[in-house]
N, C-alpha and C positions, 0 to 999 in steps of 0.2 A: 249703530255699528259703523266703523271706520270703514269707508270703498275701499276695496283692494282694487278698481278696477283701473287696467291697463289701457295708457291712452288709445292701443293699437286697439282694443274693445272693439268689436262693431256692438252699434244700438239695437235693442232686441228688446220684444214685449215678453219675450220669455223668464218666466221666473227660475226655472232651472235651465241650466246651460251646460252640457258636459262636453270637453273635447278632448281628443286623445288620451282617454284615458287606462292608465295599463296599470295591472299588477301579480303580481308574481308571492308566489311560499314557495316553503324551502322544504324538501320530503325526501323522505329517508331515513337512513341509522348511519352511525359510524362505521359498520360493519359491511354496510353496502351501500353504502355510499350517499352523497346526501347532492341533490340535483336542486336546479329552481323548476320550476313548474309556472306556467305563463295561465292565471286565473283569467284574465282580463285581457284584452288587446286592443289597443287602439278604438275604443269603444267613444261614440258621440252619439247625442243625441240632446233635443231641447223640451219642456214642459210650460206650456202658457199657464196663463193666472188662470183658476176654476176650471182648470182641466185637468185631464189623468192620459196616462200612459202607464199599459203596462207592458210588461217587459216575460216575455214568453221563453221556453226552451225546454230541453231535456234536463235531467238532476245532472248535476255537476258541470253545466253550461258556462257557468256565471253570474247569473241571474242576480244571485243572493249576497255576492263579492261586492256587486257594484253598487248594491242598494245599500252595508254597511260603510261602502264609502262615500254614499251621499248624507251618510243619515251622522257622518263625524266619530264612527265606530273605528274605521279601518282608514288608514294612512295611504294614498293611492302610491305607488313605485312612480309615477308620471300622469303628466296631463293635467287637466282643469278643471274645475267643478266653481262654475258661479251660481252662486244664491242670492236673487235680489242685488244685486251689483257689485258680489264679493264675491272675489276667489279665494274657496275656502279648503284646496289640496292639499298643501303643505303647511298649514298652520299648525302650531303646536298643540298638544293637549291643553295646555293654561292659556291659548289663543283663544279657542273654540268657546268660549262662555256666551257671549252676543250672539253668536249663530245659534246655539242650542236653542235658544224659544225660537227661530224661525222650522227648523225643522222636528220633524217628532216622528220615533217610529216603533209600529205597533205589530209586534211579532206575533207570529201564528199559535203559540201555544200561551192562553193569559196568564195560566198558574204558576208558570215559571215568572212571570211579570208582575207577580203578586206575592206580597207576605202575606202567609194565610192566619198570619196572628191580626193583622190591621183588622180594624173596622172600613167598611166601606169609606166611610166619610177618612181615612188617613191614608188610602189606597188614592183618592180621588187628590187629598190636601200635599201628596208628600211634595210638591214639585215646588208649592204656593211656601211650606213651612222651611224647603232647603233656599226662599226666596227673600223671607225673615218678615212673610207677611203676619200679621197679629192675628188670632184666635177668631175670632169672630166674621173678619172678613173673609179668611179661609173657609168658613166653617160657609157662609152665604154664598161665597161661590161654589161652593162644593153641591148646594142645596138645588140651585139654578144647573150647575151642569148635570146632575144624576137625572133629573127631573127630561131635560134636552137631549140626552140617549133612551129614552122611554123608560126610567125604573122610577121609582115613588123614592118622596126625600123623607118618608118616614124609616126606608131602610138603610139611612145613613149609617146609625149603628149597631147592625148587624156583621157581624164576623165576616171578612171576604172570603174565606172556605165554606160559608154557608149556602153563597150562590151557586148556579148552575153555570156550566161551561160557555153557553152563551151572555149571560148575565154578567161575569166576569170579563168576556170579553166587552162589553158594553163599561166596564168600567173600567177598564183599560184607556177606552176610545173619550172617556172624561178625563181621563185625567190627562192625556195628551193634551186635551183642549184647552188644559189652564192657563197655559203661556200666549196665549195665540199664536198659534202657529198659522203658518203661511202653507208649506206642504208638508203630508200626513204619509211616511214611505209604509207601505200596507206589505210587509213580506208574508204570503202565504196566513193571511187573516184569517180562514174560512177552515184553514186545516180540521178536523176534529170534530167540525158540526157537523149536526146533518142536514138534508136540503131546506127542510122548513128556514132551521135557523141561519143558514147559511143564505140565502134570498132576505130574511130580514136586516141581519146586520148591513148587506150589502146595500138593501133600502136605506139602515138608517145613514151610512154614509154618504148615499146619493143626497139624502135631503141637506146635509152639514157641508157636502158641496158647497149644494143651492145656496142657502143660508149665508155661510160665513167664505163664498167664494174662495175655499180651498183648493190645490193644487194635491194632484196625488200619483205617487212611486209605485204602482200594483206590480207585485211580481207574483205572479200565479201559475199553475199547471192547468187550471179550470179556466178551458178556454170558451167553457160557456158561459161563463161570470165576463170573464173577461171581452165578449163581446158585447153584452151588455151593458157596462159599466167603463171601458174603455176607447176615450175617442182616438187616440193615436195606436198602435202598438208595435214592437220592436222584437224581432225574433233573433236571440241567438244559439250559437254552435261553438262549442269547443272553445270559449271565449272571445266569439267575435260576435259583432252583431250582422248578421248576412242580410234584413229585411228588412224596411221601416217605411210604417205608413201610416192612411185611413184604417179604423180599423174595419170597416165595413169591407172594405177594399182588399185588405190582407185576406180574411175572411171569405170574402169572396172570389178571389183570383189571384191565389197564391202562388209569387215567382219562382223564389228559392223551393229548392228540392227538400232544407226540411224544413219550412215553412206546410208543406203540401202534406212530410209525414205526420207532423204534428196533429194538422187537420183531421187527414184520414185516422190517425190513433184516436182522437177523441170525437169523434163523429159528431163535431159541434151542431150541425141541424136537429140530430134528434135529440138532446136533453139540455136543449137551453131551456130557463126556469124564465118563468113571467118577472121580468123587473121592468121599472121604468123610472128613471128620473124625476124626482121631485112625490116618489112613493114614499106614503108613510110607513114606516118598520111597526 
């Protein structure tokens, strides 16, 4: 990938870099009039290598605005977004090719992320065959990653409407992996399970951390995952980000006032689930 990066750059070990970032939709009708609406504001914040932040709030915060802007989805109105030494804001859609293997992101619902005509093994290849890799070598990495999420490569070709809600989601998280990606933007991953499988997938991501020292974009409502699983985190409000810290710390002695409602709404002491880092799924 060509540096976008500006001499005025400071040197940073951070793999994600966001600054002033802002963006705005346009809502309404003709009839009543059609306003901008400020999704985003002046939003900053950084992600080191093999680490995660997640990114906290109430539904309609932001949360999800800023994660399709990092993830090359959504065109920021302003601001900056570095990837590994590229500013990747304003790039055009036919710009964006070399970034798209650095970042990869894995939405909360897989079936929507799925042809449910594919076989597993074309769910896992599609990324490898839009990359005009040859039949075979597709077909062996496909067999290595299924295997690397915990499912058997005998189920390569079985139907991806065959599997179970978590199972899909676990082929989802292959097939992200086929580019190598650097950071993995997790929006709302866990939606839909239940806790068993929701603490597993969350395992198998901690180990693919560990592993392949990824970088990850958590944007969650489940702030007991998210203490678990998140070393920084970032709480916003009506599009700003008001907190940013440890999360141990946030967690602990929370400043902002809704950082505090947040806490007290989901009474993270009592139903945080057993995880740990470098847990097998």
């Amino acid at each position: 990938m060509t540096s976008n990066r500006s001499p005025n750059q400071p040197a940073t070990n951070a793999l994600l870099r966001v600054q002033k970032l802002a963006k705005s939709y346009v809502r309404g009708n003709l009839w009543k009039g059609r306003v901008p609406v400020a999704a985003v504001q002046d939003a900053q914040f950084e992600i080191d290598r093999a680490r995660t932040l997640a990114i906290i709030g109430a539904s309609g915060s932001g949360k999800s605005t800023i994660a399709r802007c990092v993830a090359g989805l959504e065109r920021p109105d302003a601001g900056e977004i570095w990837i590994d030494g590229s500013d990747i804001a304003q790039l055009r859609p036919r710009e964006l090719g070399p970034f798209r293997s650095l970042v990869q992101m894995i939405f909360q619902d897989a079936t929507t992320s799925i042809n449910p005509r594919f076989s597993a093994a074309e769910v896992i290849e599609e990324p490898l065959l839009l990359k005009g890799w040859n039949r075979t070598d597709r077909r062996d990495l496909a067999a290595e990653l299924i295997k690397k999420v915990g499912l058997s490569a005998d189920w390569l070709e079985r139907p991806a409407a065959a599997f179970s809600g978590g199972q899909q989601q676990r082929l989802v998280i292959a097939r992200a992996l086929t580019l190598r990606p650097k950071l993995l933007v997790l929006d709302e991953t866990w939606c839909g399970l239940d806790l068993s499988m929701q603490a597993q997938i969350a395992n198998l991501l901690l180990d693919l951390q560990a592993e392949h020292s990824l970088s990850y974009l958590l944007i969650s409502h489940d702030l007991a995952l998210v203490a678990q699983m998140a070393d920084a985190t970032a709480v916003m409000s009506q599009g700003q980000i008001v907190e940013t810290g440890c999360t141990q710390q946030i967690m602990s002695d929370p400043q902002h006032t809704e950082t505090q409602r947040l806490l007290s709404a989901a009474k993270v002491a009592a139903c945080k689930p057993h995880l740990s880092k470098g847990a097998s799924a």
